[in-house]
C-alpha positions in Angstrom: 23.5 -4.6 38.9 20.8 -2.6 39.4 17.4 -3.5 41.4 15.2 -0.7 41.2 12.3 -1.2 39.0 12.1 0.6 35.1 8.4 0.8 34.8 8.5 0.2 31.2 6.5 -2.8 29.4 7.8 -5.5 27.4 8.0 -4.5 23.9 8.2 -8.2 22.7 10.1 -9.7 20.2 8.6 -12.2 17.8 11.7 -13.7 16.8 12.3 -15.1 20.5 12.4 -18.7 21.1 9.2 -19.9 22.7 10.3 -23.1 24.9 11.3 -22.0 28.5 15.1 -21.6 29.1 16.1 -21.4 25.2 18.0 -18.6 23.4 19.5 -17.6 20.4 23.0 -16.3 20.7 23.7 -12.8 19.6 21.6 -9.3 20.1 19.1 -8.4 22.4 18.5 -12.0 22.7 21.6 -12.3 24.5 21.6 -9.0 26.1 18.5 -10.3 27.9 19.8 -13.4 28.8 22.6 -12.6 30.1 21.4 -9.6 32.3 18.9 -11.9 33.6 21.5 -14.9 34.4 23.1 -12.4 36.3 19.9 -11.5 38.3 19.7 -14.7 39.1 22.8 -15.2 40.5 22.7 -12.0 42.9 18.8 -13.4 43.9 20.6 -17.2 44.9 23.6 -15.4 46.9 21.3 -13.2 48.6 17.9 -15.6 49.4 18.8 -18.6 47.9 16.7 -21.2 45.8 14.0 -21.0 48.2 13.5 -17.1 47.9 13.9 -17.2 44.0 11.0 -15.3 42.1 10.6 -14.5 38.2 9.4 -10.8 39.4 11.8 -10.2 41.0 14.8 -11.4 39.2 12.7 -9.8 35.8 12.8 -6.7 37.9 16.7 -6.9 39.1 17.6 -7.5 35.5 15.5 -4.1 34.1 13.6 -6.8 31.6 9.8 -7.1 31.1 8.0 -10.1 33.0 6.6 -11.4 30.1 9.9 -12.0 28.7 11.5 -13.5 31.5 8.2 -16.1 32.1 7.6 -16.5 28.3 11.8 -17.5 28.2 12.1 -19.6 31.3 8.6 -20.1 32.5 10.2 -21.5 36.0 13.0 -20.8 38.3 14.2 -24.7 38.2 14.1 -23.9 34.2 16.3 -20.5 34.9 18.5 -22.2 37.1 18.9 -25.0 34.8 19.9 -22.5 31.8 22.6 -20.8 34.8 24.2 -23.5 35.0 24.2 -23.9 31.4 26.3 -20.7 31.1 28.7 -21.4 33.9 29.5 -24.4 31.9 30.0 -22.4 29.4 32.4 -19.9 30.9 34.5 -22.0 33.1 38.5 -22.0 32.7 39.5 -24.7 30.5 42.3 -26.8 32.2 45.8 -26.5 32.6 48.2 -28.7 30.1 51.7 -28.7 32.6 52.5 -32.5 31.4 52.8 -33.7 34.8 49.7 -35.2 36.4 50.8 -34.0 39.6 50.6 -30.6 38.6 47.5 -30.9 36.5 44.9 -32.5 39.5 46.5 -29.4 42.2 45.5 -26.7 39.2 42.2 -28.6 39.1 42.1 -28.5 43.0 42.9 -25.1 43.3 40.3 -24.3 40.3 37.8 -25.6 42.6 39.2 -24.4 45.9 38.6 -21.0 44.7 35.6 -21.4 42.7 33.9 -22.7 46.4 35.5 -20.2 48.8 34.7 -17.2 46.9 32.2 -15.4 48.8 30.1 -15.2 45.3 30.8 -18.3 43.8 30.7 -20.3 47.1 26.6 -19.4 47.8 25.8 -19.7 44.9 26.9 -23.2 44.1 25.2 -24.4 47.2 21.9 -22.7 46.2 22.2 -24.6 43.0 22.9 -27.9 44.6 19.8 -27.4 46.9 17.7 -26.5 43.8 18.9 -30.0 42.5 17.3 -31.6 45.3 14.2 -30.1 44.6 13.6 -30.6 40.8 14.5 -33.2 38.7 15.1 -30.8 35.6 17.4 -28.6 37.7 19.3 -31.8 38.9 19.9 -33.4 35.4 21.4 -29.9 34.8 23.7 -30.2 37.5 25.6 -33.6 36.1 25.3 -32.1 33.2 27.5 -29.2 34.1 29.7 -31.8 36.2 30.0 -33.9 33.7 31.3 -31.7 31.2 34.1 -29.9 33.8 35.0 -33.6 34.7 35.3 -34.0 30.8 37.4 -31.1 30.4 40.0 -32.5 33.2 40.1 -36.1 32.0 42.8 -36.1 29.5 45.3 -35.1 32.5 44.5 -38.2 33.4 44.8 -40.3 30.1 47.8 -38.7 29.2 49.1 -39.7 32.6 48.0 -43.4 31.3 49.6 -42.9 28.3 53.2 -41.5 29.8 52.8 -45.1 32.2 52.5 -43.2 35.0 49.2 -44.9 36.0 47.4 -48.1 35.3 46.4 -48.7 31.9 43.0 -49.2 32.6 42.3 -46.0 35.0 39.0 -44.7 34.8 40.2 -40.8 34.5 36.9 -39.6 34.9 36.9 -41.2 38.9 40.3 -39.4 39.5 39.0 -36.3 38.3 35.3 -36.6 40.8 38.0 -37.7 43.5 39.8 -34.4 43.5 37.2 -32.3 43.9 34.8 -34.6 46.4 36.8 -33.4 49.8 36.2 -30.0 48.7 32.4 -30.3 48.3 32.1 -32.1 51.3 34.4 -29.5 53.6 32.2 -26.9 51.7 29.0 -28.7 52.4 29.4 -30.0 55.5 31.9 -28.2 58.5 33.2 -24.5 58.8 36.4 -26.0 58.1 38.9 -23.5 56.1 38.4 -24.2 52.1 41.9 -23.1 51.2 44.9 -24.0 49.1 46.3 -26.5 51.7 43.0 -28.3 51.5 43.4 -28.3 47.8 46.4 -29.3 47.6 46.1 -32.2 50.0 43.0 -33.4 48.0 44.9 -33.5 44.8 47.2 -35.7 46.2 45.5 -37.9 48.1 43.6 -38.4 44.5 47.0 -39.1 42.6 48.1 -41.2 45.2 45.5 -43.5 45.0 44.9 -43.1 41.1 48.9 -44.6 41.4 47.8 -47.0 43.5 45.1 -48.7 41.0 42.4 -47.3 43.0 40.5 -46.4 39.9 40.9 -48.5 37.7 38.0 -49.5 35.6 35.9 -52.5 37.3 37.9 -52.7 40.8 35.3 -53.1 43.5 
């Protein structure tokens, strides 16, 4: 990625979408959007949310201002459409038939995902955007709620093999995997590594065994 500035001037492009933060796929369109997205990302790593500017990402990404304001119009509404496309490019989940195996994949998904030294930053610059705008926030369970989504069915099927209570909320054992992780991210200097994954995933199973999540328990 390259941060130097082109000089040039937005040629424009009437056939681009005029709401902040929406695209059409294909062409320069997409060229644009996803050079951008990636400006973004290398802005939150470095400076997080805080030190996120239009200029300069417009500048990182070698794309006229006028296209990056007249797209997005905000950083909450560039951030929002980031984790739009992270959505869209995370790893679909693993199918082992054994929920034990299927929560530590998840685990380990996420172990990585948050220890990277890319990844890691750049979730918890998106997680402090969410607590500054309400737009950038619905974004956020929006991207959660479709990786929890994806994971689920590890779960059902587990129901449906009577391995687990027939009334297991999979969606609760699939937020319970992940949660230590977040927290260990967010909140010591703790190592984020396979063991805590693993132990996570467990922990999860054990008490999804258990009845802990099942639907309406208090």
């Amino acid at each position: 990625m390259t941060t130097g500035a082109t000089g040039r001037t937005d040629p424009g492009d009437p056939a681009e979408p005029s709401t902040p933060g929406t695209v059409r796929p294909g062409g320069r369109t997409a060229r644009v959007r996803a050079a951008v997205l990636r400006a973004a990302e290398d802005a939150l790593v470095e400076h997080g949310f805080s030190g996120l500017d239009l200029g300069d990402i417009a500048q990182r990404a070698e794309v006229g201002r006028t296209t990056v304001y007249r797209r997005w119009g905000s950083t909450t509404a560039l951030v929002a459409d980031l984790l739009t496309d992270m959505a869209e490019q995370s790893l679909p989940r693993t199918h082992s038939g054994s929920l034990a195996e299927d929560l530590r994949a998840n685990a380990r998904l996420v172990q990585r995902t948050l220890a990277d030294p890319r990844q890691g930053p750049l979730f918890r610059a998106v997680i402090v955007a969410a607590h500054c705008d309400a737009d950038t926030a619905e974004a956020l369970r929006h991207f959660y709620r479709r990786r929890v989504a994806e994971w689920a069915p590890c779960v059902t099927e587990a129901v449906e093999r009577g391995e687990l209570p027939p009334d297991t909320d999979a969606s609760e054992v699939v937020r319970a995997v992940s949660a230590p992780l977040y927290y260990r991210m967010l909140t010591t200097a703790e190592p984020l590594d396979e063991t805590a994954a693993d132990r996570a995933a467990a922990a999860a199973e054990a008490a999804a065994r258990a009845g802990a999540y099942r639907s309406g328990r208090v």
